[in-house]
C-alpha positions in Angstrom: -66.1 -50.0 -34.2 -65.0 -51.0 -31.0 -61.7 -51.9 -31.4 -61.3 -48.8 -33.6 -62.1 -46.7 -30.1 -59.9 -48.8 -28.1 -57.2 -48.0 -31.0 -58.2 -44.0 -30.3 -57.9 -44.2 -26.7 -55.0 -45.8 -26.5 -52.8 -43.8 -29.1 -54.6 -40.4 -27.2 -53.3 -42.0 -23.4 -49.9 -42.4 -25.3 -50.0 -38.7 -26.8 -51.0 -37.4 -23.5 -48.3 -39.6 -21.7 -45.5 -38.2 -23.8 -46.5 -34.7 -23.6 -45.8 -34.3 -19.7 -42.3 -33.1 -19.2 -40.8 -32.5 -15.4 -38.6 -29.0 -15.5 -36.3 -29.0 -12.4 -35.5 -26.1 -9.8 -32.8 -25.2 -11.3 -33.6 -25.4 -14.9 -35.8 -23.0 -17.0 -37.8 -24.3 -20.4 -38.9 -22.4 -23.0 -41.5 -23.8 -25.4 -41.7 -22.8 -29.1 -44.7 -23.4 -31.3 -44.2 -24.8 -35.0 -41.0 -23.0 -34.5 -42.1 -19.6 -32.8 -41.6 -18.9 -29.1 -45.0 -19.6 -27.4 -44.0 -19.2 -23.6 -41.5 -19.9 -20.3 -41.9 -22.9 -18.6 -41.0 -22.5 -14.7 -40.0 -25.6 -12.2 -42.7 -29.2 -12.1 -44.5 -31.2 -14.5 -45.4 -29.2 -17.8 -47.1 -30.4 -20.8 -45.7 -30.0 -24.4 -47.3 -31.4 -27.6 -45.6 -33.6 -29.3 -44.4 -33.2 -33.1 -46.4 -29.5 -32.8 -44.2 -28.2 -29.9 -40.6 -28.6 -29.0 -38.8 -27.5 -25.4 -35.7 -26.1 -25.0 -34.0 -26.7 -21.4 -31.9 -23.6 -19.9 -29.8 -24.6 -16.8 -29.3 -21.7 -14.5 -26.6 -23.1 -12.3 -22.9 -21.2 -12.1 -21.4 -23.0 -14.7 -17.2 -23.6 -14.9 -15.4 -24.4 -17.7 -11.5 -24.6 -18.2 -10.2 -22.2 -20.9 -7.8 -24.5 -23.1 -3.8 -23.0 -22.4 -3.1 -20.0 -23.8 0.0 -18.6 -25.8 0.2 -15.0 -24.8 2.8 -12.6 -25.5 3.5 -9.8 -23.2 4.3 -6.5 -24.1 8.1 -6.4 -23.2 8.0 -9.4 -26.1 7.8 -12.6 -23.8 6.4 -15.6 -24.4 3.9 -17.1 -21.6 1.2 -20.1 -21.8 -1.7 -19.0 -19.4 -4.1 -21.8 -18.4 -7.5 -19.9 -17.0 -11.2 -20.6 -15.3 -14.2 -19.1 -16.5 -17.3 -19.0 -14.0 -20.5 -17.9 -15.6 -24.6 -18.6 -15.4 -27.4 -17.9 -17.6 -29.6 -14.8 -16.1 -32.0 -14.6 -19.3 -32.9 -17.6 -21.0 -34.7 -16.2 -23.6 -31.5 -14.1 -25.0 -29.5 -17.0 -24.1 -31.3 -19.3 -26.8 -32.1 -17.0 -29.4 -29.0 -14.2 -29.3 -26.4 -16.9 -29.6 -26.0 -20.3 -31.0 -23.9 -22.3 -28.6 -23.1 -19.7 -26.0 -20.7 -21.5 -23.8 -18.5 -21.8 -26.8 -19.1 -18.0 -27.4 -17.9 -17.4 -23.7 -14.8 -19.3 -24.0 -13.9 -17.4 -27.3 -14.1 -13.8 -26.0 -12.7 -14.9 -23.0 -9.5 -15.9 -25.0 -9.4 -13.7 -27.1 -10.0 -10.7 -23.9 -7.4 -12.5 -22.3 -4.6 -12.2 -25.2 -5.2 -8.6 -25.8 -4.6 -7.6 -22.2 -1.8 -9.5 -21.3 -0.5 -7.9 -24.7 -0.8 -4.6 -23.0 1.1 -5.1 -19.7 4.8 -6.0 -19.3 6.0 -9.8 -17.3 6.3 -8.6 -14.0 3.0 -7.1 -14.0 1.1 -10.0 -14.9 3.0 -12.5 -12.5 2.6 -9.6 -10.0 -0.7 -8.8 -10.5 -2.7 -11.5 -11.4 -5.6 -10.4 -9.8 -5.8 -7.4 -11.4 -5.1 -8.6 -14.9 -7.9 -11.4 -14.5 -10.3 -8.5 -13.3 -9.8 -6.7 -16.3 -10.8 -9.6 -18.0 -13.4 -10.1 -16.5 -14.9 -7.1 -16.6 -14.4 -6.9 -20.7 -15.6 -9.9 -21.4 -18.7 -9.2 -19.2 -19.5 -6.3 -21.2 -19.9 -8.5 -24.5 -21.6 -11.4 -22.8 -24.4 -9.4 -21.2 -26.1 -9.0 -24.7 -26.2 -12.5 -24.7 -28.3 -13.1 -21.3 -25.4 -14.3 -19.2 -23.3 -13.2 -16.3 -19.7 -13.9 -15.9 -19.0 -14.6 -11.9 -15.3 -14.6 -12.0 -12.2 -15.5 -14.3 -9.3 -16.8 -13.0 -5.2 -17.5 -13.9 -4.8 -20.7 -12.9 -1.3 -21.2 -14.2 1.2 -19.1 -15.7 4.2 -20.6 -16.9 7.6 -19.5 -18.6 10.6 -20.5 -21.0 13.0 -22.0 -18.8 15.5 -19.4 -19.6 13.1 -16.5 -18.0 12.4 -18.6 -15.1 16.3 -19.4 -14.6 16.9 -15.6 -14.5 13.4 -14.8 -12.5 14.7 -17.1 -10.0 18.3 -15.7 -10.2 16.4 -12.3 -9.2 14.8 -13.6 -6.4 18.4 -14.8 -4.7 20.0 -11.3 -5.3 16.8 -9.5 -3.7 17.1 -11.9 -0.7 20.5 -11.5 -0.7 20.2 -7.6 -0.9 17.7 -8.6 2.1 19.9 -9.5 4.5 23.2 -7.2 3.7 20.8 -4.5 4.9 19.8 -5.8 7.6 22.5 -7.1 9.6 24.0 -3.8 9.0 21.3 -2.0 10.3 21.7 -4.3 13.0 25.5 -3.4 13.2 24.8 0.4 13.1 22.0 -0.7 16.2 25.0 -2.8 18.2 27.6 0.0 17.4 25.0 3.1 19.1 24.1 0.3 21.7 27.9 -0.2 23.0 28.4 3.8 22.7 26.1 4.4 25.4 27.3 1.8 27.5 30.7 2.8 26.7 29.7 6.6 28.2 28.0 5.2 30.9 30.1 3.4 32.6 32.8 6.1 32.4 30.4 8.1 34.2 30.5 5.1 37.1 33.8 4.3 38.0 32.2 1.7 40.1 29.6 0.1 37.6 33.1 -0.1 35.1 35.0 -1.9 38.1 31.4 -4.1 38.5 31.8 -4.8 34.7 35.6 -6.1 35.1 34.6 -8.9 37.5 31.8 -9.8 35.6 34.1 -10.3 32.6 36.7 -12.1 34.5 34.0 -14.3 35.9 33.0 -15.3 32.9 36.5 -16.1 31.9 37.0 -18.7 34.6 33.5 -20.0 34.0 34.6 -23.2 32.3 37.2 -24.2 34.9 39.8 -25.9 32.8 41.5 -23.0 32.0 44.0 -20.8 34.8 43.9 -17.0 34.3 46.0 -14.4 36.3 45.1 -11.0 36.4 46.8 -8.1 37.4 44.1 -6.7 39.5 46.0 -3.9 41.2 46.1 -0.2 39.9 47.2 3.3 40.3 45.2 5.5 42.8 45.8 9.1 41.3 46.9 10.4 37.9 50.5 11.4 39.0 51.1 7.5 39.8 49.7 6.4 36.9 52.0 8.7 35.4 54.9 7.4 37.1 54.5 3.8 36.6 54.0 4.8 32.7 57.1 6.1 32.3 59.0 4.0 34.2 57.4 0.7 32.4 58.6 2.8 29.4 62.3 3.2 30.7 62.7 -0.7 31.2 61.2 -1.7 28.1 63.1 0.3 25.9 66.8 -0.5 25.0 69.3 1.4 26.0 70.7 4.0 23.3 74.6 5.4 23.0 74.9 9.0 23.3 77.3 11.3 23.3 78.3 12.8 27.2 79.3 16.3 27.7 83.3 16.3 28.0 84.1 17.7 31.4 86.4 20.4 31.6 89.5 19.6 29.7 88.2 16.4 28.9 88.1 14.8 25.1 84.5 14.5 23.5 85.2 10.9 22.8 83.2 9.3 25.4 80.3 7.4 25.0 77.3 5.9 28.0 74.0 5.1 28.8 71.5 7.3 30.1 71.7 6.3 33.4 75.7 7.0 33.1 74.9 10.6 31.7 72.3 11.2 34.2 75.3 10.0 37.4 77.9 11.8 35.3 75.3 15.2 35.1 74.0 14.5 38.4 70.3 15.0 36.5 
């Protein structure tokens, strides 16, 4: 008999030992009875029968799993392999265990399959231009379906996006011409700037004959700056507009060559004679 007792006692100390469980902070149980749903087990040291009772583990954590690369065909008919991020957490256990069989494999799916039908609807520059956007709208699809399932999608997110290497070639070809395009306009806005610039300085310094004649020795100082180098300048110049129109004309009278003409015949002369101007004016007394 008593060894029979001590058999009892120490199969119950066994039973009892194995039917304390520890349930973390962040995890949630739930404990089903002979196969039916019997409670929630929160945080610390929990009891569950063996054999009789089973418990199901529910971590709550945000969760992130890679979404395997994607093959993705845009809707101006280009080809693009899109490797993405899902972030996610379960916010109902209960829905999460028995609405679903393996739902992390259920998120990944829609997520793909979300993710194919709206690249599908936008064109190439769109979806390299707004990725943000695009993984938005995924995101917000896909957490429509999910919520049914007792989970919460925090974010999805384009981690790569890449291209035949024909697109790429011509993408990048795209980008020289803009830059290109770039900086045509704006060193000729920055011509038209210079050109309205020298205009005013131009007008004001014909308003100042002094501030002009300031501006000549400035520039003939900086001529003779470097030293290594003579420079003569005529610095002397008319007074008054009737000199200045002397000196022009005279300067033009030296510099061009003399031309024959034909001199008036004096009286009873022949008309065969031929002279300078200077001749014709001694001969006219002009």
């Amino acid at each position: 008999m008593v060894p029979l007792l001590v058999l009892l006692g120490l199969v119950g100390a066994g039973t009892l030992a194995a039917s304390i469980t520890q349930i973390n902070e962040w995890e949630t149980g739930l404990k089903f009875t002979l196969g039916r749903l019997s409670g929630r087990l929160e945080p610390g040291l929990r009891m569950v029968l063996p054999i009789v009772q089973r418990m199901v583990r529910i971590d709550k954590r945000i969760r992130n799993r890679d979404l395997p690369r994607q093959v993705v065909i845009t809707r101006d008919n280009v080809t693009a392999m899109i490797d993405a991020v899902v972030y996610f957490k379960v916010v109902d256990p209960q829905k999460a265990v028995l609405n679903v069989e393996n739902y992390e494999l259920a998120v990944k799916d829609r997520a793909k399959v979300v993710l194919r039908d709206i690249v599908g609807e936008i064109t190439l520059d769109e979806l390299l231009g707004q990725r943000d956007e695009v993984a938005a709208r995924v995101r917000a699809q896909v957490e429509q379906f999910v919520a049914q399932w007792g989970l919460h999608l925090e974010l999805i997110a384009l981690q790569d996006i890449q291209l035949p290497s024909n697109i790429s070639d011509a993408l990048a070809r795209k980008a020289i011409a803009e830059r290109d395009k770039q900086v045509v306009i704006i060193k000729s806005q920055a011509d038209v700037e210079s050109a309205k610039n020298f205009a005013e300085a131009a007008r004001t310094l014909a308003a100042s004959p002094g501030a002009l004649e300031l501006r000549r020795l400035e520039a003939l100082q900086g001529i003779t700056g470097a030293g290594n180098t003579k420079v003569v300048f005529d610095l002397a110049k008319p007074s008054g507009g009737t000199e200045a129109a002397a000196m022009a004309v005279a300067l033009a009278e030296n510099a061009r060559p003399a031309a024959d003409v034909r001199v008036a015949p004096e009286e009873g002369g022949e008309p065969d004679e031929f002279a300078s101007p200077a001749a014709t004016r001694r001969r006219t007394g002009v």
